[in-house]
Backbone as CSV, one residue per row, in Angstrom:
resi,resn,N_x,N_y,N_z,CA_x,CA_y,CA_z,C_x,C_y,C_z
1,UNK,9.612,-40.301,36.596,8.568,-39.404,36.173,9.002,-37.947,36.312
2,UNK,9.528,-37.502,37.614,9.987,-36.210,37.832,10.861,-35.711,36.860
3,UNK,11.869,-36.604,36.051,13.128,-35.838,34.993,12.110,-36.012,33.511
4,UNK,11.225,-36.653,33.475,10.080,-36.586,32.452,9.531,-35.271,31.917
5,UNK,9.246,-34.783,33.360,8.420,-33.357,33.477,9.484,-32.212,33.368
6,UNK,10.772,-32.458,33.727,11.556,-31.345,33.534,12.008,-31.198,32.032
7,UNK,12.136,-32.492,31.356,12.736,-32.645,29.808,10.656,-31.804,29.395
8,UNK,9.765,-32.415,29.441,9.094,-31.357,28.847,8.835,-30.317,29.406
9,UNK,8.996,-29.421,30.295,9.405,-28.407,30.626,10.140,-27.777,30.321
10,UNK,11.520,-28.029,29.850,12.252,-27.813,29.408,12.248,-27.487,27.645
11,UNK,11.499,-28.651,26.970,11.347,-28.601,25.666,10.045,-27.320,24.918
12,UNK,9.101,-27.281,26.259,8.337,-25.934,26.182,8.926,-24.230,26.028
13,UNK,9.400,-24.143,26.665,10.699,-22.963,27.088,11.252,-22.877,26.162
14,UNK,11.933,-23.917,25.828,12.759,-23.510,24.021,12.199,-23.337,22.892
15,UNK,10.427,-24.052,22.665,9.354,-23.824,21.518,8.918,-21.899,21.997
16,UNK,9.064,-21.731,23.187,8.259,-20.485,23.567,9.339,-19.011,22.988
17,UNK,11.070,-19.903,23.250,12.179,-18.844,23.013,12.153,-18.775,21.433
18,UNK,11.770,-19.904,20.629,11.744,-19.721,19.074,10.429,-18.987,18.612
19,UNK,9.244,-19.207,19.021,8.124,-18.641,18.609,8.406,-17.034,18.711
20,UNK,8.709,-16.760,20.704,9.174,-15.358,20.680,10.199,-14.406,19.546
21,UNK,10.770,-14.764,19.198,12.009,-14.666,18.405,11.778,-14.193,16.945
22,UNK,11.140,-15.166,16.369,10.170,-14.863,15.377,9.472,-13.685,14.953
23,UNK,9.658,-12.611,14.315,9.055,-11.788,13.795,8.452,-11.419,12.429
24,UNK,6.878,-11.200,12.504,6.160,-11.429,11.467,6.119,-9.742,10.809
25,UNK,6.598,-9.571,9.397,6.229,-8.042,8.928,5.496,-7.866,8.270
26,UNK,4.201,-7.039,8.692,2.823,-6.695,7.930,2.714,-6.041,6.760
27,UNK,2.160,-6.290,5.824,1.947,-6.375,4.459,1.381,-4.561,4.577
28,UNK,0.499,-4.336,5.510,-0.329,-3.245,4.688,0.703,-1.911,5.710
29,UNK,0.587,-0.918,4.411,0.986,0.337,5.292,0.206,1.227,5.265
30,UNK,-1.030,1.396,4.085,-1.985,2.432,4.240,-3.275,2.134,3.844
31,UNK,-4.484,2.158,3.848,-5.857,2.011,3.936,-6.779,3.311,4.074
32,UNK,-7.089,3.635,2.851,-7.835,4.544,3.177,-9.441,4.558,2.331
33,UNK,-10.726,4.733,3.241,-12.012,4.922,2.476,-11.942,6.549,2.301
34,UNK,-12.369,6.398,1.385,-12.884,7.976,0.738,-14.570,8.237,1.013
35,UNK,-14.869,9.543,1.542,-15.703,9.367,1.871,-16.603,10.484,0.780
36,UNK,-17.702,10.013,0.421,-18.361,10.464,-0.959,-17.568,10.068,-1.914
37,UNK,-16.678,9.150,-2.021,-15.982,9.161,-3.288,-15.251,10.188,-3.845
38,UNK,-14.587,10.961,-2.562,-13.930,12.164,-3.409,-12.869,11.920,-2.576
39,UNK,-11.144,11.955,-3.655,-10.527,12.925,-2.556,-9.741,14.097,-3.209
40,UNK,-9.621,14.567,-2.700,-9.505,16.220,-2.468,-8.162,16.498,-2.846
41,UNK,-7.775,17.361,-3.186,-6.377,18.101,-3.891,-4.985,17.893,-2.783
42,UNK,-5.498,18.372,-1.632,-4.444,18.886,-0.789,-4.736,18.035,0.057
43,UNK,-5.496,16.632,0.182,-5.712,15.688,1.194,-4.301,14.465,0.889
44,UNK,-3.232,14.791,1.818,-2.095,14.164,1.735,-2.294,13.012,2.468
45,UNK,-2.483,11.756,2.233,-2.110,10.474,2.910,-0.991,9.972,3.515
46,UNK,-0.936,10.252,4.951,0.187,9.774,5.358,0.495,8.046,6.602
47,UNK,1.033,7.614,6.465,1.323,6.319,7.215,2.431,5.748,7.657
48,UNK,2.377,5.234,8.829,3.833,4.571,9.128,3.982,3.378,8.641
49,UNK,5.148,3.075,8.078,5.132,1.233,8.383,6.320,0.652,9.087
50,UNK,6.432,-0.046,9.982,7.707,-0.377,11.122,7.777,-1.499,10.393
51,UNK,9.290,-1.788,10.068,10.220,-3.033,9.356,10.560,-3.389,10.614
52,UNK,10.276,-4.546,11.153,10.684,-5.352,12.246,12.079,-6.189,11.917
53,UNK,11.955,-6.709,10.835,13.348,-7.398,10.059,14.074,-6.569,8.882
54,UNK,15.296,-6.673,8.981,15.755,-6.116,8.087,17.298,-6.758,7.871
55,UNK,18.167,-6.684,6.458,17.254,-6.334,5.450,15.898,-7.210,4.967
56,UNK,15.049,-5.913,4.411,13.983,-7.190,3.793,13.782,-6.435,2.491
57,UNK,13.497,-7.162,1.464,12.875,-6.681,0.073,11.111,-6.873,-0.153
58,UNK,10.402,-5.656,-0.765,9.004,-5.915,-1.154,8.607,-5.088,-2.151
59,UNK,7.418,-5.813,-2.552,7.442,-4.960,-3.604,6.475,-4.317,-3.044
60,UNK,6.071,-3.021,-3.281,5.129,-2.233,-3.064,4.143,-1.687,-4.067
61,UNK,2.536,-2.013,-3.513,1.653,-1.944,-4.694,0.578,-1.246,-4.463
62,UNK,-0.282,-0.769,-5.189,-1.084,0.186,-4.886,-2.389,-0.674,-5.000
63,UNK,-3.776,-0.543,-3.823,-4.852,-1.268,-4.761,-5.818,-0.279,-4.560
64,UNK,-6.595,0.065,-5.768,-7.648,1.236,-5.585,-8.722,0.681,-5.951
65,UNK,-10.067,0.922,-6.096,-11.303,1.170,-6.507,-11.553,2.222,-6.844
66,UNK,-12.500,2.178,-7.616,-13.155,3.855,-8.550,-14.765,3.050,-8.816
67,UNK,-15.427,3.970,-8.795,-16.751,3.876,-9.128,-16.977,4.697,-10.892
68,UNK,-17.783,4.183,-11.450,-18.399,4.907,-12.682,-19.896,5.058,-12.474
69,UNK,-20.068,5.130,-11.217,-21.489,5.866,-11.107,-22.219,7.151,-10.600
70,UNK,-22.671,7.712,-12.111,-22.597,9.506,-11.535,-23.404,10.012,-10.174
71,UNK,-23.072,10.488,-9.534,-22.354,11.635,-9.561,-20.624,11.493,-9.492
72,UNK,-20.405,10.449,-8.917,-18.879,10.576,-8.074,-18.089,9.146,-8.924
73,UNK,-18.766,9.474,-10.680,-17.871,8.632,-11.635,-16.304,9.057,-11.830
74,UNK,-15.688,8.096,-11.622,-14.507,8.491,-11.900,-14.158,8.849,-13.198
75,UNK,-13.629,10.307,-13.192,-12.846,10.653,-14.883,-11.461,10.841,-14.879
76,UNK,-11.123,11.383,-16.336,-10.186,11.248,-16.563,-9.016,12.518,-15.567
77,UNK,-7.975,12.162,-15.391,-7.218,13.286,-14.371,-6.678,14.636,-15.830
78,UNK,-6.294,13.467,-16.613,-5.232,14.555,-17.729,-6.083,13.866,-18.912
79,UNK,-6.831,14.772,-19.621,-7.609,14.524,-20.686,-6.726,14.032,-21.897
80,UNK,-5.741,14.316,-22.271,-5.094,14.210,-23.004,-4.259,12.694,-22.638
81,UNK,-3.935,11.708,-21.856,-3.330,10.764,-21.424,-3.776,10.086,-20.574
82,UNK,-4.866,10.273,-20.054,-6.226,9.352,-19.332,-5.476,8.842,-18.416
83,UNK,-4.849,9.329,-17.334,-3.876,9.169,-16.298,-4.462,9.330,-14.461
84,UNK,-4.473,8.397,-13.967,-4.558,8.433,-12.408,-3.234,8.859,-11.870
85,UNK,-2.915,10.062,-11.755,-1.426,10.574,-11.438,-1.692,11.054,-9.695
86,UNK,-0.502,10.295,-9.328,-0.167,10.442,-8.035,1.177,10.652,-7.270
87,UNK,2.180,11.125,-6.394,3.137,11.446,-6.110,3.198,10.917,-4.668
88,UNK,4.364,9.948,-4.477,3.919,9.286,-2.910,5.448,9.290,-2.683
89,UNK,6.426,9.845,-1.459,7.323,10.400,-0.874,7.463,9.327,0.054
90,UNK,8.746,8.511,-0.026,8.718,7.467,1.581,10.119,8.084,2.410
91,UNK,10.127,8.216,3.671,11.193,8.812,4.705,11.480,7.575,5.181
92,UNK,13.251,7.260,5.624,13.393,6.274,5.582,13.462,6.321,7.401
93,UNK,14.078,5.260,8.388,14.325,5.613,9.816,15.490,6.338,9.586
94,UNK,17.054,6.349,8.647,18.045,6.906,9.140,18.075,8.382,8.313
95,UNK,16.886,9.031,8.076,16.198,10.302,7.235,16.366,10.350,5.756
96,UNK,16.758,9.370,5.305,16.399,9.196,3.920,15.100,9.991,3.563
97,UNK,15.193,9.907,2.115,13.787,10.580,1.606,14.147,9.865,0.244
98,UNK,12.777,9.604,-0.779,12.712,9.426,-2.191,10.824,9.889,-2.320
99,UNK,10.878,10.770,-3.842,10.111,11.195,-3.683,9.192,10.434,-5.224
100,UNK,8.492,9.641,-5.947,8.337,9.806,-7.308,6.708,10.078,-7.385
101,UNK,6.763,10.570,-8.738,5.132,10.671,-9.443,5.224,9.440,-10.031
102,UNK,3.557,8.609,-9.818,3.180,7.780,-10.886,2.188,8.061,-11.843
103,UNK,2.232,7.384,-12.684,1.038,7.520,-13.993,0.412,6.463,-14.244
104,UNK,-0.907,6.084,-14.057,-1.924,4.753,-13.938,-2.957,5.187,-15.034
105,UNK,-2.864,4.773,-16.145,-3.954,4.418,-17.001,-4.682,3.323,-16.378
106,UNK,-6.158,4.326,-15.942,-7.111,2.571,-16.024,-8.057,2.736,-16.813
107,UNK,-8.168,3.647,-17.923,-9.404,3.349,-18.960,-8.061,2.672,-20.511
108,UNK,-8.987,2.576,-21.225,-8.388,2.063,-22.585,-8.789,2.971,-23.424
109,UNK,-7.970,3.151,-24.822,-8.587,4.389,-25.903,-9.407,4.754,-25.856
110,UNK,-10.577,3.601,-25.878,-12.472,4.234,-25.930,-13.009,4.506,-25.149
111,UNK,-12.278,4.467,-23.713,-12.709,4.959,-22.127,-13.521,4.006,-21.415
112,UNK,-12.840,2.439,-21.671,-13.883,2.128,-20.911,-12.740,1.210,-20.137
113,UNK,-12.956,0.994,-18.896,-11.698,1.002,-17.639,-10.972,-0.758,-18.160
114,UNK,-10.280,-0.953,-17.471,-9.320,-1.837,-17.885,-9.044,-2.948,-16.491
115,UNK,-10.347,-2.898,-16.477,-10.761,-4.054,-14.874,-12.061,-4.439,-14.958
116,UNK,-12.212,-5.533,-14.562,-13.414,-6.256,-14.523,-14.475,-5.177,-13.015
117,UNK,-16.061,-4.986,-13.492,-16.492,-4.212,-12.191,-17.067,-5.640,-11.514
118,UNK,-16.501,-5.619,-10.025,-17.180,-6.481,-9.280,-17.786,-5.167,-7.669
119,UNK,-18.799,-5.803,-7.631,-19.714,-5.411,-6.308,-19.742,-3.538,-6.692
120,UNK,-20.070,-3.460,-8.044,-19.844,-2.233,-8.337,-18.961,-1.151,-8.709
121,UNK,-17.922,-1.688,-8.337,-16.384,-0.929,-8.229,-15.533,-1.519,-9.031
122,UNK,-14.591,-1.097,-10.238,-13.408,-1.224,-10.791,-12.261,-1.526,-9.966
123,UNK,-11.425,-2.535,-9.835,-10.234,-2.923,-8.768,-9.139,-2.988,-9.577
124,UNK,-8.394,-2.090,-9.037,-6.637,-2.499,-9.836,-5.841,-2.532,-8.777
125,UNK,-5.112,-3.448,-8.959,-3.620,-3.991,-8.278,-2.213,-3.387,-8.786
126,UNK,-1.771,-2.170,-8.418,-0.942,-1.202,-9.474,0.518,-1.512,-8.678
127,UNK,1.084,-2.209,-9.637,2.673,-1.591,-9.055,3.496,-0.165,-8.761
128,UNK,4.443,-0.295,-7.748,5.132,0.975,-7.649,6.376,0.713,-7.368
129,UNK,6.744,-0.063,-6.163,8.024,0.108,-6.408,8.107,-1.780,-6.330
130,UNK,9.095,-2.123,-7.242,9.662,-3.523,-7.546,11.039,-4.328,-6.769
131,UNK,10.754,-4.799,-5.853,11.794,-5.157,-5.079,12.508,-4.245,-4.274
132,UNK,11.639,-3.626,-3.372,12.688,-2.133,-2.777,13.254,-2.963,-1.401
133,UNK,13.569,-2.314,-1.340,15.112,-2.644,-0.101,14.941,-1.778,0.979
134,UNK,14.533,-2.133,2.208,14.485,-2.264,3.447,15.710,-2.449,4.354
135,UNK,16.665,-1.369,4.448,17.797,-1.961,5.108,18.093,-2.140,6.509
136,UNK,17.098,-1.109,6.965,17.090,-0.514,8.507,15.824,-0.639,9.235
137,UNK,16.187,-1.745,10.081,14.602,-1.527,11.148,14.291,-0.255,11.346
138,UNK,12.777,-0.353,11.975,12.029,1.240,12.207,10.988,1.627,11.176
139,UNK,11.117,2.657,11.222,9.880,3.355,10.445,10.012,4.039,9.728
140,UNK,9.107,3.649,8.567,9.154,4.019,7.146,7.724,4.985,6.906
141,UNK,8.179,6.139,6.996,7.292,7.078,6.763,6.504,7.100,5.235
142,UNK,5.330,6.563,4.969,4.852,6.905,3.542,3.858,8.540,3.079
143,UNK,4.258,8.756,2.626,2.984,9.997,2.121,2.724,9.703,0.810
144,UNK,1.093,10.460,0.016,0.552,9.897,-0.878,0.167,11.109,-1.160
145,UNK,0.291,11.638,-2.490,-0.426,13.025,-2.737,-1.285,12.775,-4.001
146,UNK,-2.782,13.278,-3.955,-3.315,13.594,-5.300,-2.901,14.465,-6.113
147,UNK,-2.352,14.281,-7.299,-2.201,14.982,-8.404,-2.423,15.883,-9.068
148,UNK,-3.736,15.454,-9.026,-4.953,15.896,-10.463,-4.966,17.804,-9.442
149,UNK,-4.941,18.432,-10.999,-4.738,19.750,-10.567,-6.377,20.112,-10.194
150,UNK,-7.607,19.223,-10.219,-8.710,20.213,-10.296,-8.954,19.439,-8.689
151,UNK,-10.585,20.543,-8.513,-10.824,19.683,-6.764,-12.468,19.191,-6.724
152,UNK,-12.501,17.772,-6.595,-12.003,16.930,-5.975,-12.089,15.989,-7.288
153,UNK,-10.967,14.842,-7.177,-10.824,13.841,-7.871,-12.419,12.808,-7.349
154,UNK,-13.390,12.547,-8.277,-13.923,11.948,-7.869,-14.057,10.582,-8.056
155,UNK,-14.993,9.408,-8.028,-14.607,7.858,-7.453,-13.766,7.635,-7.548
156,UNK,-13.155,7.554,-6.747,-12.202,7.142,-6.027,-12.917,6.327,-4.700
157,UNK,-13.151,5.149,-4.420,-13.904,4.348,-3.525,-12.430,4.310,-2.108
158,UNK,-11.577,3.771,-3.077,-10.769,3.067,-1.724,-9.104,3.792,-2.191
159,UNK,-8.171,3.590,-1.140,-7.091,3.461,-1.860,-5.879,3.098,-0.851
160,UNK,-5.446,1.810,-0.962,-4.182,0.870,0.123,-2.854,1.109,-0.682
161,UNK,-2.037,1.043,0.046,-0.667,0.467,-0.137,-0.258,-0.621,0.743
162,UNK,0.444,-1.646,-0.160,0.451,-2.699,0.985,2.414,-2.632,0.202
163,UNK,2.990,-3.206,1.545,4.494,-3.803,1.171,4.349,-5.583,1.039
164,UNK,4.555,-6.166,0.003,4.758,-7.579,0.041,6.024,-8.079,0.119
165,UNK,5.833,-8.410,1.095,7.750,-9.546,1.445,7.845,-10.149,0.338
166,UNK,8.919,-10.232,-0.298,10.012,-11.226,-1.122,10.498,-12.382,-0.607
167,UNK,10.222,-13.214,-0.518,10.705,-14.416,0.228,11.887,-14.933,-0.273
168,UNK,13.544,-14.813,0.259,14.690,-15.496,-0.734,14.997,-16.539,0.020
């Protein structure tokens, strides 16, 4: 009985050294509510995200909400190209930097948005970056800038960035 208890004793300790070992990397790096549905010109979003494993690949995606109910309906940013334009800068741990603007159409020619409204709010799932590369544990500095030259961009309900692992 006694070498019984040491073999599972033993077999515990090694489930506890693999579980420990194991590191899980979280999907979201930024979350933000807007409050009145506005955000603001010079309101820069910033967030960490710590790569526990590396290398890892994800794609990185944007998910927003917008409201179309006045006062704080969302319009157009650039009248001319009906554009949700945004500029988001990631710092890498070994001081990397990359900086790009995106351009998000979410209405269609006749202005009417290009998402189903559930619980009130328009939801898009926006790509940004497609398989990026993670080479170096640590922290990945994100920033998020509004665009739109006037103040304040309004509905705007929500706005996340999440990193999704690539599984190879």
């Amino acid at each position: 009985m006694g070498k019984r208890v040491y073999i599972l004793i033993g077999l515990i300790m090694i489930m506890l050294g693999f579980v420990s070992c194991s590191k899980v990397q979280n999907a979201d790096v930024l979350s933000r509510e807007f409050e009145g549905e506005m955000w603001h010109r010079f309101d820069i979003l910033t967030a960490s995200y710590n790569v526990v494993k590396a290398p890892m690949t994800a794609d990185v995606v944007l998910d927003v909400e917008v409201s179309d109910v006045y006062p704080n309906s969302y319009q157009y940013q650039d009248e001319e190209n009906n554009f949700l334009s945004i500029a988001m800068t990631i710092s890498g741990p070994d001081g990397s930097r990359r900086t790009r603007e995106y351009h998000y159409r979410l209405r269609d020619d006749e202005g009417n948005f290009k998402s189903e409204k559930v619980d009130g709010y328009y939801h898009y799932s926006l790509p940004m970056i497609n398989e990026m590369s993670f080479n170096e544990r640590g922290e990945y500095v994100f920033k998020i800038e509004n665009k739109y030259s006037k103040e304040p961009l309004c509905g705007i309900k929500s706005l996340k960035i999440n990193c999704l692992e690539i599984k190879k």
